[in-house]
N, C-alpha and C positions, 0 to 999 in steps of 0.2 A: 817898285819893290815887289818881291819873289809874297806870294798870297801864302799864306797860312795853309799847313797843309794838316788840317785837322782832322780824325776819324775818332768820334765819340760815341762808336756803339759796334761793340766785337765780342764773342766769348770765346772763352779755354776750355779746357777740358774737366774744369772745376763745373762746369754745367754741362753743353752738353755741343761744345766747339769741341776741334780735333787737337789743337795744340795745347801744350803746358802754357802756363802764365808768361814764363821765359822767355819759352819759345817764340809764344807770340809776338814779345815783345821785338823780338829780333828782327822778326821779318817784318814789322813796322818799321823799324830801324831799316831795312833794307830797302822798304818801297819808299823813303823819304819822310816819313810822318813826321810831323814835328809837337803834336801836344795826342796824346792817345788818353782813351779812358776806357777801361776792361769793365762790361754791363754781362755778366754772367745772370743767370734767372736765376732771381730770388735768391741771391746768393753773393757774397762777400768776400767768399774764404780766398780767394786767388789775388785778393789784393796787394798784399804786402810784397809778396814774390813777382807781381808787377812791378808793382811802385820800385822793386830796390834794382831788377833788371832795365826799368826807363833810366833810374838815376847813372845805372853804368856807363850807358850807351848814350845819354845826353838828351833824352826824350821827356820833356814834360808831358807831364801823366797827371792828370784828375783822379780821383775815385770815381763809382759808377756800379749802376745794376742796372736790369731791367723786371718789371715787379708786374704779376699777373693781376691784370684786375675783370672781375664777371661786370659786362656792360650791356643793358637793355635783354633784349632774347635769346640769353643762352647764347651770347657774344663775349668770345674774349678779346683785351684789346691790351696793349703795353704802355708803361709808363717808364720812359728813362730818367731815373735819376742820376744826377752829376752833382760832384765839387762835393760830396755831405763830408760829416764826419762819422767815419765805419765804426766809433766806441761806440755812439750816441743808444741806450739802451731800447728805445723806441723803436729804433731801426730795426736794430738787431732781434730784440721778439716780435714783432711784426712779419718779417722777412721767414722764421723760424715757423709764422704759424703757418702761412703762403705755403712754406714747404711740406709739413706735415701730411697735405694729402695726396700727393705723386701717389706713392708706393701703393697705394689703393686703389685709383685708379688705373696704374699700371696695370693691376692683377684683372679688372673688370676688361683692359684692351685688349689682353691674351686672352681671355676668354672668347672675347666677340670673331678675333682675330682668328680661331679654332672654328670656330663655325662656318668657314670660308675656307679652310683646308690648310692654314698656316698654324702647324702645330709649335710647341713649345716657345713661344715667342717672348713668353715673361724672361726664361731663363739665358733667351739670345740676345734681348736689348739689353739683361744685365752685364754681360762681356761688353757693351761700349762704354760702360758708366761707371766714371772716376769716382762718384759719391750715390750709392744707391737711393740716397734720399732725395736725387735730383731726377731719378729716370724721368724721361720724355718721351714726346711722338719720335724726336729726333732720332734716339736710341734706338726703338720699334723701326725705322724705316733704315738704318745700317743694316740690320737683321735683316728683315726683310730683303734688300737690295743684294747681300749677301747670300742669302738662300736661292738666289735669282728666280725672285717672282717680279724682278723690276730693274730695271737699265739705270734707274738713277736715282737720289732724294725725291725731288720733281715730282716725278711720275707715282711715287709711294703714297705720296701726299692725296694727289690728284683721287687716285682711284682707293686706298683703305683710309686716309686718316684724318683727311678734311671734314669738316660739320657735313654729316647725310652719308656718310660714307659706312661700309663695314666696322672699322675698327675706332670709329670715334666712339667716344667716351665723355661726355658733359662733366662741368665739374666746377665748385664754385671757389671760386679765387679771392681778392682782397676785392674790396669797397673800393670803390675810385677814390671818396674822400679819406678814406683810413691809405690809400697808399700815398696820398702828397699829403695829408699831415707828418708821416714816419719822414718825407722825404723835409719836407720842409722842417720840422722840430731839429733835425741833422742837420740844419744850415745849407740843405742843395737845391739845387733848380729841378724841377720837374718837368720832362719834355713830353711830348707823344712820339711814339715811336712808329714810324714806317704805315702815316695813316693810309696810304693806298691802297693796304693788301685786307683790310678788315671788312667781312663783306655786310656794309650798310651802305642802304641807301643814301643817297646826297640830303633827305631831310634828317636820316636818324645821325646819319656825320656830322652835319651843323649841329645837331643835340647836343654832340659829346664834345663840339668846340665848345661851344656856351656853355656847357657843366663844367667843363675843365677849367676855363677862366674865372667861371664866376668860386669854385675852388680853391683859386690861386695858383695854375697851374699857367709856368712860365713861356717856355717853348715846344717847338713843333720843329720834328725831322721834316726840313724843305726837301733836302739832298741825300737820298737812301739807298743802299746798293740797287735794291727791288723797284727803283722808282722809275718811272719815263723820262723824256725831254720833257711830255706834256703833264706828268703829275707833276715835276718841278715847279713849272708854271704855274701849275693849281694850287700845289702848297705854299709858294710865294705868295700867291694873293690873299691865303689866308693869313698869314703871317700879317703881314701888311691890315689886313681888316682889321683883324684881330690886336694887334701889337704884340706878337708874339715873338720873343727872339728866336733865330734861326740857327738848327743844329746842320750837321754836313757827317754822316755815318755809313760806312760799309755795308754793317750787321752780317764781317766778315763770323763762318764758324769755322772752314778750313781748308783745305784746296780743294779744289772741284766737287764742292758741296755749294759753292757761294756765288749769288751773284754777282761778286762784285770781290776784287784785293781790297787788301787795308789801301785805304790812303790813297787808290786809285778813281776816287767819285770827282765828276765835275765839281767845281766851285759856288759856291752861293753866289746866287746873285748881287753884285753891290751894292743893292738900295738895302738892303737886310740889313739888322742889326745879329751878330753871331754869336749866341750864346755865351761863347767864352769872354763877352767883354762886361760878361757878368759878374764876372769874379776877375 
C-alpha cells in the first residue's frame, strides 16, 4: 500500500512563507500530499482559505500553527500544534499575546542592523509582510538578500540574525507550559518542531524532552525538511524512548527559500507511531 504522504508543518504568507494559503495549497496538491496542515507563527488567520482550497483539490487538511515559546538561556524553541479547534478562545488570546511583541522588536533589529551599515531595514522587511503584526527575522533577511549584502536566506541568518549575531534581538515568547495548555484546551496534539536546528546541548535537549512530556506534550518532528539521514535516526530513538508520536514536515516557506518541497521528506520510519493516527 502507497505510505501516506503527510507534510504537517509549512507557512503562507499570512506569516512569513512566500505563498498565499491557496496557493500553497496547490502545489501540495501538485507534489502529491495527501493530508497537509498550515502551522503559520503564532497565527491562524490562513486557515479557513486553506481548509476550503484542500477541500477543492481533495486534500485532507488538519488545522495547525507553530507557537514561539522562550526555553532555558535566551533559547527559542517551537511547539507545533495540530488537529485543535481555531474558535477555541484560549487559543486564540494566547496566540494574540505571542504576537503582540514582533513589532518591537522589529524596531530594536533595525536599529542594531543600522549600526553595521544596513540602513532602513524596519521599513524593507515591511514590503515582505502580509500582516505587520507578524514581522520576523524572515522578512529582515528578504531585505537584506535584496539589498544584496547576501546570496541567500542561509547566509543572512548565518552572519546578522542568528543568537551572537549583529541583528539578533532577545525577546520573550510564551511559557512552554502556557503553549500546550492553549494547544491542548483546543483539543490538538502538541509536537516539537524541527529539534535538530535549536542550538542546545545534548543534556539541555533531554531537558526539554522531559519538560515537554512530563507537560503533556505529545509528539516530536522525526522527519524535518532541515533534518539529516542521521538526526532522523536520532529523533527516532527519541520517539521511541520517549513514546512520542512521530510527525514527518517540510517547514516548507517557499521556493528556494526551503530545504526541503512540500511533501517531498523521506518517510518515517515503520516502527513509529504517526501522529495522525491520533486523531
Amino acid at each position: 500500500m502507497k505510505p501516506l504522504n503527510a507534510d504537517l508543518h509549512c507557512h503562507s504568507n499570512v506569516s512569513d512563507g512566500l505563498l498565499s494559503p491557496a496557493a500553497l495549497v496547490e502545489r501540495a496538491k501538485a507534489n502529491g500530499v495527501d493530508l497537509l496542515a498550515l502551522t503559520d507563527h503564532d497565527e491562524i488567520g490562513g486557515l479557513e482559505a486553506a481548509r476550503q482550497a484542500a477541500a477543492a483539490l481533495g486534500i485532507r487538511f488538519v488545522t495547525g500553527t507553530e507557537i514561539s515559546v522562550s526555553w532555558g538561556d535566551d533559547q527559542t524553541v517551537h511547539i507545533v500544534g495540530l488537529n485543535f479547534d481555531e474558535r477555541h478562545p484560549e487559543l486564540i488570546a494566547g496566540l494574540a499575546r505571542v504576537r503582540s511583541g514582533r513589532d518591537a522588536r522589529a524596531e530594536l533589529m533595525a536599529a542594531e542592523l543600522a549600526k553595521v551599515g544596513i540602513d532602513d531595514a524596519y521599513a524593507g522587511a515591511l514590503k515582505f509582510v502580509g500582516n505587520p503584526a507578524l514581522i520576523s527575522r524572515s522578512h529582515f533577511a528578504r531585505y537584506i538578500v535584496e539589498r544584496g549584502f547576501a546570496r541567500d536566506i542561509k547566509t543572512v541568518f548565518e552572519h546578522w540574525l542568528a543568537k551572537g549575531k549583529p541583528g539578533y534581538v532577545s525577546h520573550a515568547w510564551a511559557e512552554l507550559s502556557d503553549a500546550l495548555d492553549w494547544i491542548r484546551m483546543a483539543g490538538g496534539v502538541a509536537v516539537i518542531a524541527h529539534p535538530a536546528r535549536y542550538r542546545l546541548t545534548p543534556a539541555e535537549r533531554r531537558e526539554l524532552f522531559v519538560a515537554f512530556k512530563a507537560l503533556g506534550g505529545q509528539g516530536i518532528e522525526v522527519v524535518s525538511g532541515s533534518h539529516t539521514e542521521a538526526e532522523v535516526r536520532e529523533f527516532a530513538g527519541i520517539a521511541r524512548e520517549f513514546g512520542f508520536l512521530a510527525s514527518r514536515a517540510s517547514d516548507f516557506h517557499g521556493p528556494g527559500e526551503s530545504y526541503i518541497d512540500l511533501g517531498r521528506m523521506v518517510q518515517l520510519p515503520p516502527d513509529l507511531t504517526p501522529v495522525w493516527e491520533a486523531w
